[in-house]
VOPAGU-2260 file (C-alpha; in pm, 1 decimal, decimal comma):
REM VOPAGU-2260
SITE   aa  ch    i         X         Y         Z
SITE  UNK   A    0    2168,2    -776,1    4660,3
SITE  UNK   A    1    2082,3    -713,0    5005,8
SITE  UNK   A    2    1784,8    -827,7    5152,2
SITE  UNK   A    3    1599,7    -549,0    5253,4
SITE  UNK   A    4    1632,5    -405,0    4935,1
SITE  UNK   A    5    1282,8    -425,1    4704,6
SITE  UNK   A    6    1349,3    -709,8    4406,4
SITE  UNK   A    7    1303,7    -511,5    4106,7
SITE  UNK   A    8     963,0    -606,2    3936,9
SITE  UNK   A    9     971,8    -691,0    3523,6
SITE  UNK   A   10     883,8    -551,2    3208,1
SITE  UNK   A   11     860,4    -698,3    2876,7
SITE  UNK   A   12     920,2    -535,3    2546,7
SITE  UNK   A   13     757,2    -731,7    2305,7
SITE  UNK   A   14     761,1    -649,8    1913,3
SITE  UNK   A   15     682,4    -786,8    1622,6
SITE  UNK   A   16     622,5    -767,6    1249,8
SITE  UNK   A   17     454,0    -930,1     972,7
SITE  UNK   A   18     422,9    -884,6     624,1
SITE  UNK   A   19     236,3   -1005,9     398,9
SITE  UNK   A   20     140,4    -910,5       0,3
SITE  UNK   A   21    -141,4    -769,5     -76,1
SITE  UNK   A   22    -256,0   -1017,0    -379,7
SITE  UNK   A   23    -544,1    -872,4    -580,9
SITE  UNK   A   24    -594,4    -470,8    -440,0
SITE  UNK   A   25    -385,8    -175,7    -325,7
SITE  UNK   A   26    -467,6      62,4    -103,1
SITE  UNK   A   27    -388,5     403,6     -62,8
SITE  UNK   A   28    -181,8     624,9     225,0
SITE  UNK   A   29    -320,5     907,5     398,9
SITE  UNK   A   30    -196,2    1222,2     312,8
SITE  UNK   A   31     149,0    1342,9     502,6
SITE  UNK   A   32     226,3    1682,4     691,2
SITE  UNK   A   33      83,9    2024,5     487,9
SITE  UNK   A   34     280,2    2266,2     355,6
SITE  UNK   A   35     291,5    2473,3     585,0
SITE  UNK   A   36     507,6    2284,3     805,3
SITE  UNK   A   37     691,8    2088,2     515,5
SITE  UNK   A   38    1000,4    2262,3     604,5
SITE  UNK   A   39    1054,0    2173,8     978,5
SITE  UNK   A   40     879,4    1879,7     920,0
SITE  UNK   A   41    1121,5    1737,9     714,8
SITE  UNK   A   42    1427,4    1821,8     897,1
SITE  UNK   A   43    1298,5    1629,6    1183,0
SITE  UNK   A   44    1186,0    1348,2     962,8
SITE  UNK   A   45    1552,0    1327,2     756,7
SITE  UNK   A   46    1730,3    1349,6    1125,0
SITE  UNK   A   47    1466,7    1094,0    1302,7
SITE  UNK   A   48    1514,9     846,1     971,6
SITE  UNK   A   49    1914,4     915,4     982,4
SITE  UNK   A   50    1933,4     782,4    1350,4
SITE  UNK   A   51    1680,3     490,6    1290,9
SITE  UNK   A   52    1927,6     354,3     957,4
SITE  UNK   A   53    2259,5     387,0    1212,4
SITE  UNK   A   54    2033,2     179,0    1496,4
SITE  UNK   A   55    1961,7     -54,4    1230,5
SITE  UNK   A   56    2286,7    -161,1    1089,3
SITE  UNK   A   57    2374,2    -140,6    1454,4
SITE  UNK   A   58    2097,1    -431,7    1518,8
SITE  UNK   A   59    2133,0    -597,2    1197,7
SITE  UNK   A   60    2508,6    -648,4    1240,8
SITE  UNK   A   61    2485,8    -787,8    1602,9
SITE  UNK   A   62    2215,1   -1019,9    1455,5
SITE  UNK   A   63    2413,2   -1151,9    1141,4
SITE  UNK   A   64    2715,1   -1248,0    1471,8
SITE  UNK   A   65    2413,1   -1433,2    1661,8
SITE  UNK   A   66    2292,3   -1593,8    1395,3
SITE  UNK   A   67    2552,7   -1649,6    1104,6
SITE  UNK   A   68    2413,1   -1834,1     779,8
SITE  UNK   A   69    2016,8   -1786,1     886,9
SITE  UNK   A   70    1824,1   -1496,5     703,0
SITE  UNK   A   71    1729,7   -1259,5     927,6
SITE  UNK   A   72    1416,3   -1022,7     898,9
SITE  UNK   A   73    1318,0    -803,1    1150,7
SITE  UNK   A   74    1195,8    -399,9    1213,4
SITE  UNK   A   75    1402,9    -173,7    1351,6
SITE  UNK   A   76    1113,4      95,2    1385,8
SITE  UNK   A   77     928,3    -195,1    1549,1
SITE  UNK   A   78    1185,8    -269,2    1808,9
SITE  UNK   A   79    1315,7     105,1    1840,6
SITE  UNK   A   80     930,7     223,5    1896,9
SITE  UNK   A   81     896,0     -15,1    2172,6
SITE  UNK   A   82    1217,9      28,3    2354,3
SITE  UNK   A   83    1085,0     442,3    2321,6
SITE  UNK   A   84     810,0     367,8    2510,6
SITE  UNK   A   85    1019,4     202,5    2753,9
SITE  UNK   A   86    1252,4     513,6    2743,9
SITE  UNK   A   87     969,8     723,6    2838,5
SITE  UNK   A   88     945,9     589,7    3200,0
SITE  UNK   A   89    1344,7     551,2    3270,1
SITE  UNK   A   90    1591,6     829,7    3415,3
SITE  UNK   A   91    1916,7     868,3    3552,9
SITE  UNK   A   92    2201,5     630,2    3406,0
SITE  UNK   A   93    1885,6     379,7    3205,2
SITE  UNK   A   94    1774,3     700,1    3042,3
SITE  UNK   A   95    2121,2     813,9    2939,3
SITE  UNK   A   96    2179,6     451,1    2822,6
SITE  UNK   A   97    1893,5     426,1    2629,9
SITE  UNK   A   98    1921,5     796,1    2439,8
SITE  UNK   A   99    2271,5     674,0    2301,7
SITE  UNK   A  100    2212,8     303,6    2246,7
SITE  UNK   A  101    1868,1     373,8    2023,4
SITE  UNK   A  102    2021,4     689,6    1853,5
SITE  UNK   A  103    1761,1     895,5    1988,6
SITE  UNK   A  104    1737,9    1258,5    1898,8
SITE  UNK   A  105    1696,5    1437,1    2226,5
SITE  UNK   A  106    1653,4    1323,3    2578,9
SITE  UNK   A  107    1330,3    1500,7    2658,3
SITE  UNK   A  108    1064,3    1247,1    2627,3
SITE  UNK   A  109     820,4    1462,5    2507,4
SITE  UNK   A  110    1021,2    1535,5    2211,1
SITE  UNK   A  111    1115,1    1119,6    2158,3
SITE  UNK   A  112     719,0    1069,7    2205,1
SITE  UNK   A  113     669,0    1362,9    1903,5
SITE  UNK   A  114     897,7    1226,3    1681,2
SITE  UNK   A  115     743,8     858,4    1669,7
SITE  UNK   A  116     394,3    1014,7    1625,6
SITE  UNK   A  117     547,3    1142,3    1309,0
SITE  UNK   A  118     534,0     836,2    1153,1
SITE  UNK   A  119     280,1     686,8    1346,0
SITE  UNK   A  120      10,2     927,1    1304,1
SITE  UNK   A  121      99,4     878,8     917,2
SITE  UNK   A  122     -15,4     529,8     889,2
SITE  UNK   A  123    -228,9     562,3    1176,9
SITE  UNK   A  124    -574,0     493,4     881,0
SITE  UNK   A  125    -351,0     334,1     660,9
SITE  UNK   A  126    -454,7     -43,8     516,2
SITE  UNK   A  127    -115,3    -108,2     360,3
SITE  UNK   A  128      62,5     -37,7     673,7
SITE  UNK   A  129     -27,3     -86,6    1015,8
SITE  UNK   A  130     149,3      26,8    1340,4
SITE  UNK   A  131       3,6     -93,9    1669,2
SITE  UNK   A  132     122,4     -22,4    2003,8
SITE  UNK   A  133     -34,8    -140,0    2336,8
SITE  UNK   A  134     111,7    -158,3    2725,6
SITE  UNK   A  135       1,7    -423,1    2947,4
SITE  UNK   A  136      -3,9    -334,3    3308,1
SITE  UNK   A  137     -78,8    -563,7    3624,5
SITE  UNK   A  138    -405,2    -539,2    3799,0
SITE  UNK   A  139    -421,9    -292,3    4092,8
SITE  UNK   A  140    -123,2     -99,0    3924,1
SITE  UNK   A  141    -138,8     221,3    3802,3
SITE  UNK   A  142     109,6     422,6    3527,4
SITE  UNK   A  143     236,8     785,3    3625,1
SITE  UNK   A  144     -25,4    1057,3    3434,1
SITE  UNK   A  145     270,0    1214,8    3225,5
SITE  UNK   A  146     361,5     878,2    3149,2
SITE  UNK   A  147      43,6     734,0    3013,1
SITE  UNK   A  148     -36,3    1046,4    2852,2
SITE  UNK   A  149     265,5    1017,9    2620,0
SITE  UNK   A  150     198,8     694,3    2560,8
SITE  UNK   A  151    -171,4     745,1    2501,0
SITE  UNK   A  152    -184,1    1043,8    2244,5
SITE  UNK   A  153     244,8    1027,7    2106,1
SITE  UNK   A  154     283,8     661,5    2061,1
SITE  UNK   A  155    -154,1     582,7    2007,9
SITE  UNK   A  156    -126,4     326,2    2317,3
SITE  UNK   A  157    -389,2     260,5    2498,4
SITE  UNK   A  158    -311,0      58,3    2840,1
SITE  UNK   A  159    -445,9    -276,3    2919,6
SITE  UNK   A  160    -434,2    -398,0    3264,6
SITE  UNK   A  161    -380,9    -810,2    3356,4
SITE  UNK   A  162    -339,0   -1049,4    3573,2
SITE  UNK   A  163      30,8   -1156,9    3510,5
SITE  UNK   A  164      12,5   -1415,3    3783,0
SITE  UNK   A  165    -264,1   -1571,6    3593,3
SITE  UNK   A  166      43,2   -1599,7    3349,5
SITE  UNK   A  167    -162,0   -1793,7    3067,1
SITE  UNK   A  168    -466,2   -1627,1    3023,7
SITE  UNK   A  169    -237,4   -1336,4    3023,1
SITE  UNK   A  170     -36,1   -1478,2    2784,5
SITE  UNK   A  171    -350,7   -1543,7    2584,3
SITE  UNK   A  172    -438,4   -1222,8    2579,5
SITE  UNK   A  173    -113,4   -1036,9    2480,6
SITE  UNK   A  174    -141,2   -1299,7    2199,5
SITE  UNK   A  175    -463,6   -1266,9    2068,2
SITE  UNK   A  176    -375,0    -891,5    2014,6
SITE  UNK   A  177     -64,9    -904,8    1881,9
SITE  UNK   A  178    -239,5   -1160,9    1613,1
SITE  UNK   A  179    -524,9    -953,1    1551,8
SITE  UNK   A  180    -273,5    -693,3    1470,8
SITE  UNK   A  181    -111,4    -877,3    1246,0
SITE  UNK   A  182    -357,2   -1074,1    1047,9
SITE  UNK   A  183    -271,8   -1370,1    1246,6
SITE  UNK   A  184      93,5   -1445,0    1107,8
SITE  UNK   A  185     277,2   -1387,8    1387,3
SITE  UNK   A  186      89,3   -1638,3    1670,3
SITE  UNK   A  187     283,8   -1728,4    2037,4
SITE  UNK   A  188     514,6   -1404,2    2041,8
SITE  UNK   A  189     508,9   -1429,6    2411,7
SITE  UNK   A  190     543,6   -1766,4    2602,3
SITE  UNK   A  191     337,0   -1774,0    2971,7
SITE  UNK   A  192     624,5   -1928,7    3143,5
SITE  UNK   A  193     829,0   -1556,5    3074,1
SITE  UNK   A  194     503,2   -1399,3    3270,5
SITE  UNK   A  195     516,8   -1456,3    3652,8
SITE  UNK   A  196     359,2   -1248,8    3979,0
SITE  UNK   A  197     630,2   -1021,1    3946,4
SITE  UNK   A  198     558,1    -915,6    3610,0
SITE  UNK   A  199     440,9    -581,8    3555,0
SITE  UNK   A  200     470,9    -429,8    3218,8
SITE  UNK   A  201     474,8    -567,1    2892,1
SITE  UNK   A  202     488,5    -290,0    2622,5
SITE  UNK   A  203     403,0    -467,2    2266,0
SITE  UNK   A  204     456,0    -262,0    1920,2
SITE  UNK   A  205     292,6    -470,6    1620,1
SITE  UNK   A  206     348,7    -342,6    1289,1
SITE  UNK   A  207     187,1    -521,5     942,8
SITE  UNK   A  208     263,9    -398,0     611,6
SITE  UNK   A  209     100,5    -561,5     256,1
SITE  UNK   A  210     135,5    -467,5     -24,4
SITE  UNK   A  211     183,7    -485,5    -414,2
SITE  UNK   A  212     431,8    -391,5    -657,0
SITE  UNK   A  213     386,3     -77,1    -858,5
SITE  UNK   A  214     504,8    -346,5   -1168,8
SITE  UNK   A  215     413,8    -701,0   -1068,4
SITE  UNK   A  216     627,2    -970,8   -1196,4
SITE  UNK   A  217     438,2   -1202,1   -1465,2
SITE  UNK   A  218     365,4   -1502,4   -1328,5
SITE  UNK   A  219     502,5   -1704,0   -1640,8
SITE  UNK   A  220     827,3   -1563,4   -1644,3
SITE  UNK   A  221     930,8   -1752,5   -1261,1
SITE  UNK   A  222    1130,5   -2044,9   -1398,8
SITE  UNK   A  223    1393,8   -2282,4   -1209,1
SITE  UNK   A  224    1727,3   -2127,5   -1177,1
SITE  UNK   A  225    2039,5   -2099,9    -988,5
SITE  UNK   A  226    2070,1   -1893,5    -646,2
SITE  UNK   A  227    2465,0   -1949,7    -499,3
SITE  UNK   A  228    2463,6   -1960,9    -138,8
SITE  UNK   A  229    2870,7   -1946,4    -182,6
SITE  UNK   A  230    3136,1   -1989,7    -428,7
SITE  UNK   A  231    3051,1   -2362,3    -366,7
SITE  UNK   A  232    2725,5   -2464,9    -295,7
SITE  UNK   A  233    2372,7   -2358,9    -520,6
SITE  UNK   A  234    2054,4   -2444,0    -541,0
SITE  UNK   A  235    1785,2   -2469,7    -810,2
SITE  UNK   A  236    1524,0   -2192,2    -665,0
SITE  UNK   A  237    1212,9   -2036,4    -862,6
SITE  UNK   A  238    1347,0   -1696,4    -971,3
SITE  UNK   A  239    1103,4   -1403,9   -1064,7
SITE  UNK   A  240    1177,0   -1219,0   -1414,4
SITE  UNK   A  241    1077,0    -904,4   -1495,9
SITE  UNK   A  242    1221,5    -575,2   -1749,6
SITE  UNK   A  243    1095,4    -235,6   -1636,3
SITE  UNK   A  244    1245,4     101,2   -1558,3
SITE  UNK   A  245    1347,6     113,8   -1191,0
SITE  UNK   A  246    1610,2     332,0    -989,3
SITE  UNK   A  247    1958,3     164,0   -1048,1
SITE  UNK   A  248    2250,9     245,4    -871,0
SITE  UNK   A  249    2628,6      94,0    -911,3
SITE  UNK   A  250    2808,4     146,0    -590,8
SITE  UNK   A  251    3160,7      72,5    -688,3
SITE  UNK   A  252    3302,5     196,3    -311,8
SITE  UNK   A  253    3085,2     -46,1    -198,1
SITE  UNK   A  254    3179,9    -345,5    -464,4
SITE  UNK   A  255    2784,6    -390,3    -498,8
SITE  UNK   A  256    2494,3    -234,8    -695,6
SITE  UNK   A  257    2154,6    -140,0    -540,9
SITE  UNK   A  258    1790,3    -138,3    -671,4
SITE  UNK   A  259    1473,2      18,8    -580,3
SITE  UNK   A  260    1119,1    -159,8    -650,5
SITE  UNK   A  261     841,5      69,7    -553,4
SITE  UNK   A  262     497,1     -26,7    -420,4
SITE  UNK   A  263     168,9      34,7    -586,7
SITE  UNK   A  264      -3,4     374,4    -415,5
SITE  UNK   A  265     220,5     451,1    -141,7
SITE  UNK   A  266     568,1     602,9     -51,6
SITE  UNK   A  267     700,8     324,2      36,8
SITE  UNK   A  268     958,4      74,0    -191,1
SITE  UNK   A  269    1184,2    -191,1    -142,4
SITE  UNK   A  270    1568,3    -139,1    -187,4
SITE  UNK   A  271    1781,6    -448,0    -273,7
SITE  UNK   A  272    2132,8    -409,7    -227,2
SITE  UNK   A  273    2327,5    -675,4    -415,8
SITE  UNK   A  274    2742,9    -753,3    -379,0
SITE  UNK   A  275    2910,8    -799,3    -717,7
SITE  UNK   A  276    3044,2   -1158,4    -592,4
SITE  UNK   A  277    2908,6   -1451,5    -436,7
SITE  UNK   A  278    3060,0   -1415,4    -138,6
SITE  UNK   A  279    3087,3   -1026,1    -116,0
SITE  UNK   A  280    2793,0    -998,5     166,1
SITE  UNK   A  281    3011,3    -974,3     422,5
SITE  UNK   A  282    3235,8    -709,8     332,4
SITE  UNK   A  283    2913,6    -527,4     235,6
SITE  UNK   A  284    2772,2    -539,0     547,8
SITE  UNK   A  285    3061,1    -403,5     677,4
SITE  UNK   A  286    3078,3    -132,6     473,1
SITE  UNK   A  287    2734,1     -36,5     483,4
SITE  UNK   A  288    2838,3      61,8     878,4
SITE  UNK   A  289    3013,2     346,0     748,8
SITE  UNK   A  290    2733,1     454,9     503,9
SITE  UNK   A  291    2369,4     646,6     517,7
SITE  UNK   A  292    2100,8     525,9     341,4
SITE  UNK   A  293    2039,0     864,3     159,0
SITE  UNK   A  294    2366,6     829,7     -10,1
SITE  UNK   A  295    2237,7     507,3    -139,9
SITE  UNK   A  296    1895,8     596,3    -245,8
SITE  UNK   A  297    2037,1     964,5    -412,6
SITE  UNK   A  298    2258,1     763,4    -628,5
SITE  UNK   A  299    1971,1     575,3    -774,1
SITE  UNK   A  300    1871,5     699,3   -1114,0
SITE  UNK   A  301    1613,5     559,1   -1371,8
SITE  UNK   A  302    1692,7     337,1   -1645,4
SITE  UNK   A  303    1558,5      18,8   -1801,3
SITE  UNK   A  304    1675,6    -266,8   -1560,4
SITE  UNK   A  305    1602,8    -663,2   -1599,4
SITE  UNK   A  306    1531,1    -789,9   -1321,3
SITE  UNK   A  307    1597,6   -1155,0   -1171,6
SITE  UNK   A  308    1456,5   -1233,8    -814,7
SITE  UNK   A  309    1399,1   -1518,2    -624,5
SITE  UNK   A  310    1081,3   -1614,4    -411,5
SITE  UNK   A  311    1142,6   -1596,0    -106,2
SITE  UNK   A  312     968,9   -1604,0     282,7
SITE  UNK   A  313    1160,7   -1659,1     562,7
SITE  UNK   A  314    1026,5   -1606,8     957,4
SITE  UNK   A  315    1303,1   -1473,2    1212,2
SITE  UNK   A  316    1252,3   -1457,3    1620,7
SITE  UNK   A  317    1522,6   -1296,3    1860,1
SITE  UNK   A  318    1507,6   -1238,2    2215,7
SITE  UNK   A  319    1707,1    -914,1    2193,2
SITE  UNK   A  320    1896,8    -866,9    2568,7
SITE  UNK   A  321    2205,6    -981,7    2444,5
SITE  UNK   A  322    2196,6    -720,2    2131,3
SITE  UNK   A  323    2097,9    -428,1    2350,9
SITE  UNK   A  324    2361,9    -485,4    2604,0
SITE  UNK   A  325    2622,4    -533,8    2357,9
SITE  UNK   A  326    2500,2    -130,1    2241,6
SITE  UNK   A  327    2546,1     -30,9    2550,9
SITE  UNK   A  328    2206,8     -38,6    2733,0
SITE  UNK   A  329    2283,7    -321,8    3006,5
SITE  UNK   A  330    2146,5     -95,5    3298,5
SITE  UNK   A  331    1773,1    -183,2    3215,9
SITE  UNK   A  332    1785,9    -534,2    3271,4
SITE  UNK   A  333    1998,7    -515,2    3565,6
SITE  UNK   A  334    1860,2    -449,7    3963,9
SITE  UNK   A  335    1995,5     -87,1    3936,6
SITE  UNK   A  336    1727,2      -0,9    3635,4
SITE  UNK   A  337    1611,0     352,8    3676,1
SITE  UNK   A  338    1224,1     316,3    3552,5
SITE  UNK   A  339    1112,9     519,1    3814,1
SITE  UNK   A  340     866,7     751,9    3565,8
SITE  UNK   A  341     627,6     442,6    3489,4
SITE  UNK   A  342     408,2     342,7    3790,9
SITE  UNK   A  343     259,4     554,9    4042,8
SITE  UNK   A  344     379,6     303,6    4321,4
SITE  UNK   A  345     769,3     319,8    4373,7
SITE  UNK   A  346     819,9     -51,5    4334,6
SITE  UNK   A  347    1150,8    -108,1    4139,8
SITE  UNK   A  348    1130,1    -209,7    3765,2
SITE  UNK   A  349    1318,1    -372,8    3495,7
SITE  UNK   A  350    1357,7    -520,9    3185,6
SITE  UNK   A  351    1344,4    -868,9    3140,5
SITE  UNK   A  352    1360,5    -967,4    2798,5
SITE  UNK   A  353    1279,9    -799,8    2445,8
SITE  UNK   A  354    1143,6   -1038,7    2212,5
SITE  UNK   A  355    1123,6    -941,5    1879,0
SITE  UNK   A  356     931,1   -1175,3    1568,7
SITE  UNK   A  357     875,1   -1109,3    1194,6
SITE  UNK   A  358     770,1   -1262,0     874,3
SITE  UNK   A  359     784,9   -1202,7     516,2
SITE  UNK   A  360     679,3   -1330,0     152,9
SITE  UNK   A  361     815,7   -1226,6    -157,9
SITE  UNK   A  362     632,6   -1330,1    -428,3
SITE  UNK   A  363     537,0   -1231,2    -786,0
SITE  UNK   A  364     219,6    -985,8    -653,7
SITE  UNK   A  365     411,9    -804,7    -375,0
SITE  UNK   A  366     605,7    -848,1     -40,8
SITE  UNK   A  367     720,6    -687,7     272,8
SITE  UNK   A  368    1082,7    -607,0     359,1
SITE  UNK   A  369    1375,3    -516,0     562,3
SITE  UNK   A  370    1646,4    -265,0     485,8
SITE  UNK   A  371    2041,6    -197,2     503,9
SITE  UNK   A  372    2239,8      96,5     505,4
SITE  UNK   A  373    2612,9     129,2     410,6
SITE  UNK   A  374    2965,5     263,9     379,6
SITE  UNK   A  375    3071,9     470,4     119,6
SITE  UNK   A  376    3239,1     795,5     111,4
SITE  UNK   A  377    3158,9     872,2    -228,4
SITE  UNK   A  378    2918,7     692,0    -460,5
SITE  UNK   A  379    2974,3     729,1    -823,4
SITE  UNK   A  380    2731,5     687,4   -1107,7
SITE  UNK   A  381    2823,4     501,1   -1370,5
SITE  UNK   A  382    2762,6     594,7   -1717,7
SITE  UNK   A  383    2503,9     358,2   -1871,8
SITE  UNK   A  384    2402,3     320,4   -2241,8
SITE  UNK   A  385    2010,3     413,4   -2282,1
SITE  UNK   A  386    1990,7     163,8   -2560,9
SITE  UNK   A  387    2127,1    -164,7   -2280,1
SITE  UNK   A  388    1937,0    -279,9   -2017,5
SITE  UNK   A  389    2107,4    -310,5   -1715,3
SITE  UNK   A  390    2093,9    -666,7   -1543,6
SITE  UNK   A  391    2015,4    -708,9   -1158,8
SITE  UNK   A  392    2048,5   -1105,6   -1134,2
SITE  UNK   A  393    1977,8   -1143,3    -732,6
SITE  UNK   A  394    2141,1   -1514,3    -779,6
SITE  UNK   A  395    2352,2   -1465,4    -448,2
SITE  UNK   A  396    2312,4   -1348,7    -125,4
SITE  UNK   A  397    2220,2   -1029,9     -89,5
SITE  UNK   A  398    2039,4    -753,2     192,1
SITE  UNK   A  399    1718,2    -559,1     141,4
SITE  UNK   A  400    1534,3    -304,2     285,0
SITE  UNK   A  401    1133,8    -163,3     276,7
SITE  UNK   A  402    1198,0     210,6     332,4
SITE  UNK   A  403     922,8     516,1     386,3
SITE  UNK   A  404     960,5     777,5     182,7
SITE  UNK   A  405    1319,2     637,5      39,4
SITE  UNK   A  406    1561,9     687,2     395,7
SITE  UNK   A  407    1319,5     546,1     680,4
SITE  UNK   A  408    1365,4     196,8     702,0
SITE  UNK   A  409    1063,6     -37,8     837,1
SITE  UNK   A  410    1173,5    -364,7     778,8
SITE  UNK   A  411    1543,4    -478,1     719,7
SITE  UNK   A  412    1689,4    -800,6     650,5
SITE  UNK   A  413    1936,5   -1041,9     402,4
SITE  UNK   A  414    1838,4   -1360,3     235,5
SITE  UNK   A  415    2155,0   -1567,2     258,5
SITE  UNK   A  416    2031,6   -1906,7     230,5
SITE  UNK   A  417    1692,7   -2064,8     -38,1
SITE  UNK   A  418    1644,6   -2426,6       1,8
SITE  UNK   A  419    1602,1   -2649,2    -313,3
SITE  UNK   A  420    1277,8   -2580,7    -464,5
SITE  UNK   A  421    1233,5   -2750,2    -821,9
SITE  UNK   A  422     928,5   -2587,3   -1035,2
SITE  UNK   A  423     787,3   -2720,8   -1348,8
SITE  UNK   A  424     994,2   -2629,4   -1643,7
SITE  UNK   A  425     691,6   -2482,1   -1887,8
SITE  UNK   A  426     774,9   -2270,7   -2212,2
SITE  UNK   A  427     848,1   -1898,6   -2084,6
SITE  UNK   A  428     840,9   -1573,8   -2300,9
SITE  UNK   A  429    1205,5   -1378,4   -2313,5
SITE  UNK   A  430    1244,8   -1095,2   -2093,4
């Protein structure tokens, strides 16, 4: 770079998500879109929640190459609503870069700011889940009025401004909301020595879902039993039991069968999708890059289903540059970033880093989740006796999902790995 030429200034893109189950209470949803506009409404949702699935096997496959053998949770509405915010402010080559590498569904940012407010605005009084976003701008800085105006009444952001020289108490504070947000699970998501005097926007989505199962699993029926991290290796985990009619699918293009567990009063469930073989994740997940989620979740039918699941909680963190440039959006963390629609000043922006952190717990009372979409060209049902239960034994690795309104997934992620965790044999009904 030349030395006249202005050093680009940073922005952060911070996300994170937590989940957490919702032990003794469930809480309801607010209503969705009226009738009036069901129609249009639901086009745009279906077409938003196609191109959020393809962004998330997108994410969750670059993941599973960073980090082979861990189990990874994250949100890819978390981390695609922030990097939309970021979106709003870009143009030229960044803008073009950022349309195709998120999936997004036009390149007018009013019409990216409407379709997150869809879901947004949805949740926007919910208690089981909450969706947070905030920007962080440095004192004596000021964001572009079309900017902030988006962000403000489309994405529910209100602006914050710091003192990103003053890089811990800024740090502090970015902290303190993102816990507050989160009912203090996710603590630290941004490190002070990543904020500097050159920092100058940190954009921070939070989202926090709890809640219970629609049929709990009874505590006496978790007993010790075998999860197989390979054809080789097992360990002795406490596996959840439970018989009750659930949406089944067996996906025989995809070697794997699938299961939805709803949530008590809400639209949202969690989808398991489990390989027929102990090693079979792999070629799943590969598979599931040529698939939608909707041809998953229409295969599903109802029948009576026992049900074998392990306990499970697992907390994932990912700075993200590396997974965004390998979709194609390198330009915003290079000196020729194009953010030129975020500050009234014409100092030069871009991205530093994207750091991304999430939790879950799986338990007997509830959970949060992750989900995964796959490849299939045709998905046939299999004919299944009334009078047999079918048998979903989760004793392998498998991926999962926590979907809104069956196709929309919030949370995503694969549990590949349990350690050894011995429970006290006690006498145990039959399923």
């Amino acid at each position: 770079m030349k030395p006249s030429t202005p050093h680009p200034r940073s922005i952060w893109i911070l996300t994170a998500c937590w989940l957490l189950p919702l032990l003794f209470l469930a809480l309801s949803l607010c209503p969705l879109v009226s009738s009036s506009d069901v129609t249009m409404a639901d086009a745009a949702n279906q077409e938003f929640a196609r191109r959020l699935a393809l962004f998330s096997i997108n994410v969750y496959g670059k993941l599973s190459e960073q980090k082979p053998g861990e189990n990874i949770v994250f949100s890819p509405f978390s981390i695609q609503t922030c990097a939309a915010m970021a979106r709003l402010g870009a143009e030229g080559e960044t803008a073009t870069q950022l349309d195709h590498g998120l999936g997004l569904a036009s390149n007018d940012a009013g019409q990216i700011a409407q379709s997150f407010h869809q879901v947004l605005a949805t949740y926007q009084d919910s208690q089981i889940l909450r969706i947070a976003n905030k920007i962080f701008v440095m004192e004596g800085y000021a964001l572009r009025q079309e900017f902030d105006e988006l962000l403000t009444k489309q994405f529910l952001s209100a602006a914050q401004a710091v003192d990103f020289a003053k890089n811990v108490q800024a740090a502090a504070t970015i902290n303190g909301w993102v816990e507050q947000r989160t009912n203090n699970l996710i603590k630290d998501l941004v490190p002070s020595s990543v904020l500097n005097a050159d920092s100058r926007l940190v954009l921070v989505n939070a989202i926090h879902f709890k809640g219970t199962w629609l049929h709990q699993f009874p505590k006496h029926a978790t007993r010790p039993d075998t999860f197989h991290l390979d054809d080789k290796r097992s360990v002795q985990v406490p596996m959840m039991g439970l018989k009750e009619r659930f949406r089944y699918a067996d996906l025989p293009a995809l070697d794997a069968t699938a299961l939805e567990l709803p949530y008590k009063d809400s639209d949202l469930s969690m989808l398991i999708v489990l390989p027929n073989s102990k090693t079979g994740l792999s070629a799943l997940e590969e598979k599931l890059r040529l698939t939608t989620l909707s041809q998953i979740t229409q295969a599903l039918h109802k029948t009576q289903v026992v049900v074998k699941l392990p306990k499970f909680k697992a907390e994932f963190q990912v700075e993200l540059t590396d997974v965004f440039r390998k979709l194609g959006m390198s330009r915003m963390f290079s000196d020729q970033a194009e953010f030129g629609k975020m500050l009234q000043s014409s100092e030069p922006l871009k991205v530093s880093a994207i750091i991304h952190k999430a939790f879950i717990d799986v338990n007997e009372e509830g959970t949060e989740a992750a989900a995964a979409t796959g490849v299939v060209v045709r998905l046939k049902r299999s004919v299944i006796s009334l009078d047999e239960p079918i048998e979903f034994l989760a004793d392998r690795p498998f991926t999962y999902a926590l979907l809104h309104q069956e196709d929309l997934p919030l949370f995503w992620g694969s549990v590949v790995q349990l350690e050894e965790n011995d429970i006290p044999s006690s006498e145990h009904d039959e399923l």
